[in-house]
PDB file of N, CA, C and O in Angstrom, chain B, residues numbered from 101:
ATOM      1  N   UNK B 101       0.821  -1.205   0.000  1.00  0.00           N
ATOM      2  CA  UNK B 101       0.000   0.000   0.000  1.00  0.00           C
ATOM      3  C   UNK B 101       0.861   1.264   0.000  1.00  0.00           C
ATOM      4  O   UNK B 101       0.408   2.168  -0.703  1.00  0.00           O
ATOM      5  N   UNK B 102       1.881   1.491   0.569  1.00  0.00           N
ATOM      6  CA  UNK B 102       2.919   2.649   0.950  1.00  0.00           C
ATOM      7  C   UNK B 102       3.768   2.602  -1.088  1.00  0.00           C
ATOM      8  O   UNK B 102       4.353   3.391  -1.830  1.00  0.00           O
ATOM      9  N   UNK B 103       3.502   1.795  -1.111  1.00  0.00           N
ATOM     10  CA  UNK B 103       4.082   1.755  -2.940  1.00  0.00           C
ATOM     11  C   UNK B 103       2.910   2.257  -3.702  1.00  0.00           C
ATOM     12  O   UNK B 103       3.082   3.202  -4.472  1.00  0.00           O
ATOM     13  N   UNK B 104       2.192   1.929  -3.618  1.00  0.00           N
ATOM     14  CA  UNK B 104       0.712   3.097  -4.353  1.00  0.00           C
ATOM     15  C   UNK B 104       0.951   4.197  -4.103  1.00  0.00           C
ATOM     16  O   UNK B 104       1.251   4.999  -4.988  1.00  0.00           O
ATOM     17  N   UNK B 105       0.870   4.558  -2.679  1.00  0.00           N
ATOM     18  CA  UNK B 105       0.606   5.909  -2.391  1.00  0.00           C
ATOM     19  C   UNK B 105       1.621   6.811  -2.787  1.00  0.00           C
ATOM     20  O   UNK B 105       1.455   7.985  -3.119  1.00  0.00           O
ATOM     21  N   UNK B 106       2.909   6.050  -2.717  1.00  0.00           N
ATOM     22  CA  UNK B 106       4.342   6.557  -2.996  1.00  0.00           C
ATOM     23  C   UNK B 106       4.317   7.253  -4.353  1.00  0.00           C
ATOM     24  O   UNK B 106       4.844   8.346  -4.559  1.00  0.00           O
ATOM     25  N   UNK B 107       3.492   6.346  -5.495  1.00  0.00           N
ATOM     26  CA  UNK B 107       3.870   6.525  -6.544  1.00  0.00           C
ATOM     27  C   UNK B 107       2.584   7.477  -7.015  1.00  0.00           C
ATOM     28  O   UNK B 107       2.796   8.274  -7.929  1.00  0.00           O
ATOM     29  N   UNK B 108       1.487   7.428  -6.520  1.00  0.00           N
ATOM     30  CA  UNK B 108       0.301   8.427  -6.448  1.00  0.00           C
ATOM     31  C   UNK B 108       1.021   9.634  -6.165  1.00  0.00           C
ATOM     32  O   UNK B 108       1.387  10.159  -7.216  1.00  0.00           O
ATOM     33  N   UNK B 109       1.398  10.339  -5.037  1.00  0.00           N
ATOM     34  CA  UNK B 109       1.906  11.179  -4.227  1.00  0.00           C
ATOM     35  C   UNK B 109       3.378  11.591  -5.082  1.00  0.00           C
ATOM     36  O   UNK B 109       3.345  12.786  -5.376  1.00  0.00           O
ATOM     37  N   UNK B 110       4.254  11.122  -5.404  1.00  0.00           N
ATOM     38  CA  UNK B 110       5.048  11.639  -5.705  1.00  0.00           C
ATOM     39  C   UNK B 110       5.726  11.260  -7.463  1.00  0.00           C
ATOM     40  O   UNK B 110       6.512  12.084  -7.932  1.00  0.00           O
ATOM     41  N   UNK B 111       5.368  10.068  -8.268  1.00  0.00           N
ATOM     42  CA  UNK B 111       5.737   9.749  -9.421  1.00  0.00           C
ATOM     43  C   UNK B 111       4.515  10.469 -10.438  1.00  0.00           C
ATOM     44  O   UNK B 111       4.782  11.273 -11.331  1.00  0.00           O
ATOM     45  N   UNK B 112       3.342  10.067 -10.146  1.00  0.00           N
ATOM     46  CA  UNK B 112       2.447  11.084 -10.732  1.00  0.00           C
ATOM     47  C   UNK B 112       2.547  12.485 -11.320  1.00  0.00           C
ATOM     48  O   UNK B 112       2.520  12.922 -12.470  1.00  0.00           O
ATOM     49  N   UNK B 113       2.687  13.096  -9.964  1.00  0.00           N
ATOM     50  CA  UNK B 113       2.918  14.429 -10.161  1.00  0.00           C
ATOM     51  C   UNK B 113       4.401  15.250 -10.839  1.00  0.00           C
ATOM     52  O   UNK B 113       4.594  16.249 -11.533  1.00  0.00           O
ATOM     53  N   UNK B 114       5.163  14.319 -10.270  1.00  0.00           N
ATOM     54  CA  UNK B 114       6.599  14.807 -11.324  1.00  0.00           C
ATOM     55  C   UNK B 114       6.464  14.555 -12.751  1.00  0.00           C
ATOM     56  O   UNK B 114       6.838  15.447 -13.511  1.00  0.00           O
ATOM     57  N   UNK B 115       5.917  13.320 -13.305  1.00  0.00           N
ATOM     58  CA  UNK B 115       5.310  12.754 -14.403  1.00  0.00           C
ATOM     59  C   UNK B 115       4.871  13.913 -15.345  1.00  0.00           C
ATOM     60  O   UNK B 115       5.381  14.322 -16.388  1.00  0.00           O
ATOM     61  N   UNK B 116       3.392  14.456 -14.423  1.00  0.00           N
ATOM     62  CA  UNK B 116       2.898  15.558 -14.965  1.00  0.00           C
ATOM     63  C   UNK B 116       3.181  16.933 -15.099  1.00  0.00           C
ATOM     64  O   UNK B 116       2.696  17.753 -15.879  1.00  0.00           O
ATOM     65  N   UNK B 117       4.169  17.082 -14.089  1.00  0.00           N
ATOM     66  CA  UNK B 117       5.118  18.540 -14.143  1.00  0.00           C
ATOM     67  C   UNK B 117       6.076  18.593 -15.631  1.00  0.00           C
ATOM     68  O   UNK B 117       6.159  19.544 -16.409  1.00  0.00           O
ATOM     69  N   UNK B 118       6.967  16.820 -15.761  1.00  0.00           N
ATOM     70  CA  UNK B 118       7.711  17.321 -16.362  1.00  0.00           C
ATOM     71  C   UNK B 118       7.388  17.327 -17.851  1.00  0.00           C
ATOM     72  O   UNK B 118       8.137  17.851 -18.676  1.00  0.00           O
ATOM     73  N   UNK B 119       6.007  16.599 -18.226  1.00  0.00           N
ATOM     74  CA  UNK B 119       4.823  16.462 -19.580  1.00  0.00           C
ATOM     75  C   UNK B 119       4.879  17.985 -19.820  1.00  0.00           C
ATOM     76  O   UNK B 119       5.292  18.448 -20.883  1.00  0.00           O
ATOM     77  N   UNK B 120       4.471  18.711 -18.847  1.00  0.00           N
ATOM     78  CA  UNK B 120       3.279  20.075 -19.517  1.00  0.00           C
ATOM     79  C   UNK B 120       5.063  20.940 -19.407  1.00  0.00           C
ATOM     80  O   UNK B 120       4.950  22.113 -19.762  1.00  0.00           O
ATOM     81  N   UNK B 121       6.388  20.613 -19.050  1.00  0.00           N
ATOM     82  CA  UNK B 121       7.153  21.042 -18.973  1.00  0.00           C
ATOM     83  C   UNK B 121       8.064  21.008 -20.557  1.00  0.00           C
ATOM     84  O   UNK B 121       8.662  21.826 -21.256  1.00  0.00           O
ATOM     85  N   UNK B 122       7.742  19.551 -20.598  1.00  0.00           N
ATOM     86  CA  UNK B 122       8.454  19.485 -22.316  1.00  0.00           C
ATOM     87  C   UNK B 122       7.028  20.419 -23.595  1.00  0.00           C
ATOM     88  O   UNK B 122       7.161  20.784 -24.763  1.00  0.00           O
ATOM     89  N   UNK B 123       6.192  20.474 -22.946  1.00  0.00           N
ATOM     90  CA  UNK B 123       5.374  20.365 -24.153  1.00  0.00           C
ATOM     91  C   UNK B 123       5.056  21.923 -24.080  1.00  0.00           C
ATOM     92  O   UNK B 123       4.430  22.484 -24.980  1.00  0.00           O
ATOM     93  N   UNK B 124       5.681  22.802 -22.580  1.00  0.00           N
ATOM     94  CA  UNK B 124       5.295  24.478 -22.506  1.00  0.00           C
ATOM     95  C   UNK B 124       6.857  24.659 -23.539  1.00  0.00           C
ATOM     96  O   UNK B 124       6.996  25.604 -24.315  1.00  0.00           O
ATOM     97  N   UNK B 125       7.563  23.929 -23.411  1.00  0.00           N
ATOM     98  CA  UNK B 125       9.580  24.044 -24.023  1.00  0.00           C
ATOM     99  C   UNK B 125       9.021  23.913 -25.441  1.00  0.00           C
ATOM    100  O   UNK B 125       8.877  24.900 -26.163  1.00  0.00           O
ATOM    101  N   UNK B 126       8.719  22.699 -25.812  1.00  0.00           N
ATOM    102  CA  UNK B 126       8.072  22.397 -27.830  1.00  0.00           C
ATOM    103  C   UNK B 126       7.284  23.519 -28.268  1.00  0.00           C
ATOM    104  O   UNK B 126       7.507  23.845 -29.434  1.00  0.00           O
ATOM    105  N   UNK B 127       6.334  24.269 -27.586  1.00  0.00           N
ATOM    106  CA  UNK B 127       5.699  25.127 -27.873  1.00  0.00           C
ATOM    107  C   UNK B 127       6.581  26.040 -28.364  1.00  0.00           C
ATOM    108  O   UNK B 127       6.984  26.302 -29.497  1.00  0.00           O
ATOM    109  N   UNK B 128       6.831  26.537 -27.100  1.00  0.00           N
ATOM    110  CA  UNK B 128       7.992  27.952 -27.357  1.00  0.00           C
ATOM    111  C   UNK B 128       8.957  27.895 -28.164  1.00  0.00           C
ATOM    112  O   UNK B 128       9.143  28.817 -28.958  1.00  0.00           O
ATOM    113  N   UNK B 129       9.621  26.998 -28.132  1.00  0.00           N
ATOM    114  CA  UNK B 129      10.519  26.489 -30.169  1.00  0.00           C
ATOM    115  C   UNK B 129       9.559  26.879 -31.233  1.00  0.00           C
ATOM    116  O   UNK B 129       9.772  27.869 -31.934  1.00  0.00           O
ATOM    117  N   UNK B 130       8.353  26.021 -31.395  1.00  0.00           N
ATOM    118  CA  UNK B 130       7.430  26.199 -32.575  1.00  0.00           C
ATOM    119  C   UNK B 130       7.257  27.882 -32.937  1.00  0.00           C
ATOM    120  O   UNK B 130       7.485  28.273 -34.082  1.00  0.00           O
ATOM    121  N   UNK B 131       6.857  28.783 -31.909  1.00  0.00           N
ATOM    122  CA  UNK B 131       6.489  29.999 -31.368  1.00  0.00           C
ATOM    123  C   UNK B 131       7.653  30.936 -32.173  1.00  0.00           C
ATOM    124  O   UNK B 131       7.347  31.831 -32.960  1.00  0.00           O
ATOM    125  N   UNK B 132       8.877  30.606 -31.868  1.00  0.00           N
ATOM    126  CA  UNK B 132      10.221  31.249 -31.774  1.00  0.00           C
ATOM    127  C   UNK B 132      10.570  31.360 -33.394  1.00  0.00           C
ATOM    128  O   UNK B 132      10.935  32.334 -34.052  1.00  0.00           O
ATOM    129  N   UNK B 133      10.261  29.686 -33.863  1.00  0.00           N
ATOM    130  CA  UNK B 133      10.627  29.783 -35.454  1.00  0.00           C
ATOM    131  C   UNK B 133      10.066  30.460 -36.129  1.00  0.00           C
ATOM    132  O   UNK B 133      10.611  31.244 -36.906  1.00  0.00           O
ATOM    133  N   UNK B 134       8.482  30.275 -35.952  1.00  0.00           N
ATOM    134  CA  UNK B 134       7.410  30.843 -37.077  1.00  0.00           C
ATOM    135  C   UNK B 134       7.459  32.752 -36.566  1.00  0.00           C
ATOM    136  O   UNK B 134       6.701  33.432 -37.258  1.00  0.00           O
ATOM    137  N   UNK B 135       8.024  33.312 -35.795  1.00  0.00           N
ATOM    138  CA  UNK B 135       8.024  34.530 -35.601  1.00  0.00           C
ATOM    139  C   UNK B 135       9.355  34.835 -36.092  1.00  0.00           C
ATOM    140  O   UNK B 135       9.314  35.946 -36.622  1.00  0.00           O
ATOM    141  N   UNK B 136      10.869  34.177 -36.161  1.00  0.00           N
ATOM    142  CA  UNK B 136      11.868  34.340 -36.980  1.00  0.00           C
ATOM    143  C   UNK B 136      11.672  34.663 -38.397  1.00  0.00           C
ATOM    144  O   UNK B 136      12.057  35.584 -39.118  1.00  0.00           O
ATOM    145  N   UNK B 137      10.962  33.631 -38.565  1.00  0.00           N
ATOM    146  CA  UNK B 137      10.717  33.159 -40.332  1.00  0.00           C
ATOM    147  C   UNK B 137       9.543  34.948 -40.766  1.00  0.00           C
ATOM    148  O   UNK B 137       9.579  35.514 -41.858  1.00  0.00           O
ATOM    149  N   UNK B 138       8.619  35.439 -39.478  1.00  0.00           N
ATOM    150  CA  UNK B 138       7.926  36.134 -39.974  1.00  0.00           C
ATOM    151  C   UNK B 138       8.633  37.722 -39.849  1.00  0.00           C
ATOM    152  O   UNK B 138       8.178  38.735 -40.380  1.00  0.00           O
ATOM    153  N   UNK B 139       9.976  37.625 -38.922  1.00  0.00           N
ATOM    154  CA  UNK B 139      10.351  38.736 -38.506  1.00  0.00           C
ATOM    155  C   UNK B 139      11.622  38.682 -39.914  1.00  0.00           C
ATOM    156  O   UNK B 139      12.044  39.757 -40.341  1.00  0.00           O
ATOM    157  N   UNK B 140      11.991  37.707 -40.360  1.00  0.00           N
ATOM    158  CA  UNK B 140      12.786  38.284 -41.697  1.00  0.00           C
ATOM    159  C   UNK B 140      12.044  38.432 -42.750  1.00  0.00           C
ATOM    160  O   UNK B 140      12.725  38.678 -43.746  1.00  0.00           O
ATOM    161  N   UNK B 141      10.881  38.381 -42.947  1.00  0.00           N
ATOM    162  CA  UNK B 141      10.410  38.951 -44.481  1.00  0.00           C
ATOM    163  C   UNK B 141      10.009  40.327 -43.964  1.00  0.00           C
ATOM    164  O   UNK B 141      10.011  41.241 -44.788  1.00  0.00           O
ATOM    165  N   UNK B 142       9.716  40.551 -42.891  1.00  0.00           N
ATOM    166  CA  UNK B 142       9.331  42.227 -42.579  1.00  0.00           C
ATOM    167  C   UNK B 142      10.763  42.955 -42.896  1.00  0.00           C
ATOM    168  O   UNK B 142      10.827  44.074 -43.404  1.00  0.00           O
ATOM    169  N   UNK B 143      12.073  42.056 -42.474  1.00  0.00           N
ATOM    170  CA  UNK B 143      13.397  43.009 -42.327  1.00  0.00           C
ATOM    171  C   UNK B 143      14.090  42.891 -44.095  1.00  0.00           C
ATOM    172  O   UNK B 143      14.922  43.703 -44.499  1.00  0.00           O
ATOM    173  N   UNK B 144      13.677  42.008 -44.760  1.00  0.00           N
ATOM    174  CA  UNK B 144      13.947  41.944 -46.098  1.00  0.00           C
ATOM    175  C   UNK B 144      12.893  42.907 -46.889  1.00  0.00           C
ATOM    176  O   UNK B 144      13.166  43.633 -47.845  1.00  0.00           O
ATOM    177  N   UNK B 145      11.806  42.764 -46.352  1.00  0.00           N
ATOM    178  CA  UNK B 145      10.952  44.007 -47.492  1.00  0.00           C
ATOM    179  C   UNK B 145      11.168  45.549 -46.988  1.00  0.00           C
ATOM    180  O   UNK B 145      10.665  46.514 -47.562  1.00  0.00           O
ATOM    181  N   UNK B 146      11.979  45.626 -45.849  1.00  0.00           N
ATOM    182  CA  UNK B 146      12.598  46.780 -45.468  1.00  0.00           C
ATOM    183  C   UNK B 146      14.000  47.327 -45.990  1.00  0.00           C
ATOM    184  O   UNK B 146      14.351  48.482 -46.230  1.00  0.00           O
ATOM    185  N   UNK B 147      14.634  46.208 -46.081  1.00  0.00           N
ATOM    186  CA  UNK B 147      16.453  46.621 -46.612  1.00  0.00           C
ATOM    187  C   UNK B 147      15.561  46.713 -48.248  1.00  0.00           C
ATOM    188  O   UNK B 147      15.427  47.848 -48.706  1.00  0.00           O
ATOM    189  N   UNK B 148      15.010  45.572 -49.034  1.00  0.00           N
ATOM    190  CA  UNK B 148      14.672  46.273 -50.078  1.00  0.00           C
ATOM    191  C   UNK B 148      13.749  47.515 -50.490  1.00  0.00           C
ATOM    192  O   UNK B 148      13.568  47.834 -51.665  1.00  0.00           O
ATOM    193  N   UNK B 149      13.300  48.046 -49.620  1.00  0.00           N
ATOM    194  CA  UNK B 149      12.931  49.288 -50.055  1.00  0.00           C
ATOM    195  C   UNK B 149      13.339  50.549 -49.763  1.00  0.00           C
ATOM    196  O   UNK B 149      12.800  51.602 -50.107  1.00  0.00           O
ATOM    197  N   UNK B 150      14.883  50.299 -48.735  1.00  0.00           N
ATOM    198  CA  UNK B 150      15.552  51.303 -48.629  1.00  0.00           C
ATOM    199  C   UNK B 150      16.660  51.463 -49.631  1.00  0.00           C
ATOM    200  O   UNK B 150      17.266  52.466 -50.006  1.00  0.00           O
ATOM    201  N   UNK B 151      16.763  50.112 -49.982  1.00  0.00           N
ATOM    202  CA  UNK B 151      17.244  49.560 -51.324  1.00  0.00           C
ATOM    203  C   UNK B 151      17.277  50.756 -52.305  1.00  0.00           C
ATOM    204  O   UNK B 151      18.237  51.343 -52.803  1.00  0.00           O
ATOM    205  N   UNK B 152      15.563  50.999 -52.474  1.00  0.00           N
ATOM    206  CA  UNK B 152      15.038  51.476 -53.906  1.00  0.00           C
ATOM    207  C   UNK B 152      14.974  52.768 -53.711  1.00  0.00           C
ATOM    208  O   UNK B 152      14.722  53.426 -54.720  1.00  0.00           O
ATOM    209  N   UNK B 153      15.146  53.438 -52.563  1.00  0.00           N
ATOM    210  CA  UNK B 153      14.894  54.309 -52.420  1.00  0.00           C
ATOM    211  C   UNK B 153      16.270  55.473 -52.068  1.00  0.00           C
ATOM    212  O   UNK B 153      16.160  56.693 -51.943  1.00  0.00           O
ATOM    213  N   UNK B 154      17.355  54.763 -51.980  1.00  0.00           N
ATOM    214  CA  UNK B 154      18.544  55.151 -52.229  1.00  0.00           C
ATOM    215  C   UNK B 154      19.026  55.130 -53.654  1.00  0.00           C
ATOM    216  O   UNK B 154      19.637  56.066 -54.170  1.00  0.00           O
ATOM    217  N   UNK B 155      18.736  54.088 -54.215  1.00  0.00           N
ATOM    218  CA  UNK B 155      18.683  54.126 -55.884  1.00  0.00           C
ATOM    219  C   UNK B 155      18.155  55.246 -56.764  1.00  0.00           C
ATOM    220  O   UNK B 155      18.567  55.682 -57.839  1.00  0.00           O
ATOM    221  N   UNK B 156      17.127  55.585 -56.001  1.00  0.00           N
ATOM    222  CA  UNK B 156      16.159  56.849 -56.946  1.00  0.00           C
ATOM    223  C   UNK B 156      16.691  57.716 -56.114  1.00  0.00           C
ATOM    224  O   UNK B 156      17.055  58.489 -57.000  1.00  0.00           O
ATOM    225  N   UNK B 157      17.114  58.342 -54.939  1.00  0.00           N
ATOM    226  CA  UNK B 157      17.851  59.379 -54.516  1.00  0.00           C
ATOM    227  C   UNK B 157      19.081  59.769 -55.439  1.00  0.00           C
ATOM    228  O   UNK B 157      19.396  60.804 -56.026  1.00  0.00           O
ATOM    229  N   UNK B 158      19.580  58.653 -55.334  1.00  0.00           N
ATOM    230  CA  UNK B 158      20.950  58.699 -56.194  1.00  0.00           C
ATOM    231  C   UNK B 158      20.516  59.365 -57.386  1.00  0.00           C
ATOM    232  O   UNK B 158      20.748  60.560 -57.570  1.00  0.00           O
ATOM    233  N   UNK B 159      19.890  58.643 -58.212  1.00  0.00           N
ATOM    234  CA  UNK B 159      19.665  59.221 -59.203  1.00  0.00           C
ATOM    235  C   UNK B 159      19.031  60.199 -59.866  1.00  0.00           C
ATOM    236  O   UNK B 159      19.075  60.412 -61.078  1.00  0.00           O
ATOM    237  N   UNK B 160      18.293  60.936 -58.837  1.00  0.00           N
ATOM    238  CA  UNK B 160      17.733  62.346 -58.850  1.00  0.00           C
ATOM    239  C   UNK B 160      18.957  63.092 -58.415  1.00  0.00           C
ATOM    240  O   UNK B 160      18.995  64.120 -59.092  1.00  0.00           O
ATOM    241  N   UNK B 161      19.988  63.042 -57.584  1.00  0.00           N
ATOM    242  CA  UNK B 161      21.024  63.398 -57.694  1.00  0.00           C
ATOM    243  C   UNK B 161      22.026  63.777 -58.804  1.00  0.00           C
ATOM    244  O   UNK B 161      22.644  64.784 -59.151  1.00  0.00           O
ATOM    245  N   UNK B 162      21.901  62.550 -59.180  1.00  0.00           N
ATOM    246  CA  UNK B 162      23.351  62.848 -60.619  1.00  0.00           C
ATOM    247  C   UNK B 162      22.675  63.222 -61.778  1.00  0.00           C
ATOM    248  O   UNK B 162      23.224  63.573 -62.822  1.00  0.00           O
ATOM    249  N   UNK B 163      21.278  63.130 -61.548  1.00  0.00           N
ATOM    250  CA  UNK B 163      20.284  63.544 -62.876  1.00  0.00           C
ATOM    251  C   UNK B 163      20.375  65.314 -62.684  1.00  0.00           C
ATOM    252  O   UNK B 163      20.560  65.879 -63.762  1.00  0.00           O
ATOM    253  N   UNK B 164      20.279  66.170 -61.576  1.00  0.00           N
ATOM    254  CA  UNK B 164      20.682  66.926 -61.256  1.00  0.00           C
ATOM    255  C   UNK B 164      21.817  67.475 -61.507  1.00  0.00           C
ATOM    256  O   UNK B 164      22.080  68.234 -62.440  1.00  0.00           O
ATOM    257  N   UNK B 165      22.547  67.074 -60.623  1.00  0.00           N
ATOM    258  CA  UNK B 165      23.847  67.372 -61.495  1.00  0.00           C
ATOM    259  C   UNK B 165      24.338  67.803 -63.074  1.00  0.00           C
ATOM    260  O   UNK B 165      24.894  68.696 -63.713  1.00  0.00           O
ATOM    261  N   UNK B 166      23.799  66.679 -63.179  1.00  0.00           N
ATOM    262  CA  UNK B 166      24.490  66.776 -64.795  1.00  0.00           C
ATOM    263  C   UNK B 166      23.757  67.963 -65.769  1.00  0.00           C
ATOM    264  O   UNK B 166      24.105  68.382 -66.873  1.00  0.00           O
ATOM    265  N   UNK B 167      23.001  68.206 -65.208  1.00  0.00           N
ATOM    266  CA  UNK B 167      21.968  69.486 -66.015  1.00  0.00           C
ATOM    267  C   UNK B 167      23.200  70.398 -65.614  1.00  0.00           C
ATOM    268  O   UNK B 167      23.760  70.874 -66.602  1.00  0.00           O
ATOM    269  N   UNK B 168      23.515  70.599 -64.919  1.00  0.00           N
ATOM    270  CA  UNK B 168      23.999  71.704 -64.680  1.00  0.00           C
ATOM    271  C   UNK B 168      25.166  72.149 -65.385  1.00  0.00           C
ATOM    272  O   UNK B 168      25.649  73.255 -65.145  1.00  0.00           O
TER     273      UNK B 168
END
């Protein structure tokens, strides 16, 4: 009986601590990637449009210029 209770009382509950422990850890990986993956197309459609927009500076620049 002290082996039931043992394992009621104390294997159980570590059991279930360390379940919702791997599976709060798998989450937060899953979480981490798909916000990587979503935080570089925001930082790529940013470098390219500072990209384009240094390009056409430039070249309102030397388009300038050269009139002169």
């Amino acid at each position: 009986m002290n082996l039931v209770l043992g394992v009621m009382y104390l294997l159980f509950p570590m059991t279930w601590f360390a379940l919702m422990g791997w599976t709060g850890h798998a989450i937060g990986t899953i979480a981490n990637v798909s916000m990587e993956s979503g935080v570089k197309m925001s930082q790529d459609a940013g470098a390219d449009g500072g990209r384009k927009v240094k390009g056409a500076a430039g070249a309102a620049i030397s388009k300038g210029k050269s009139l002169k």
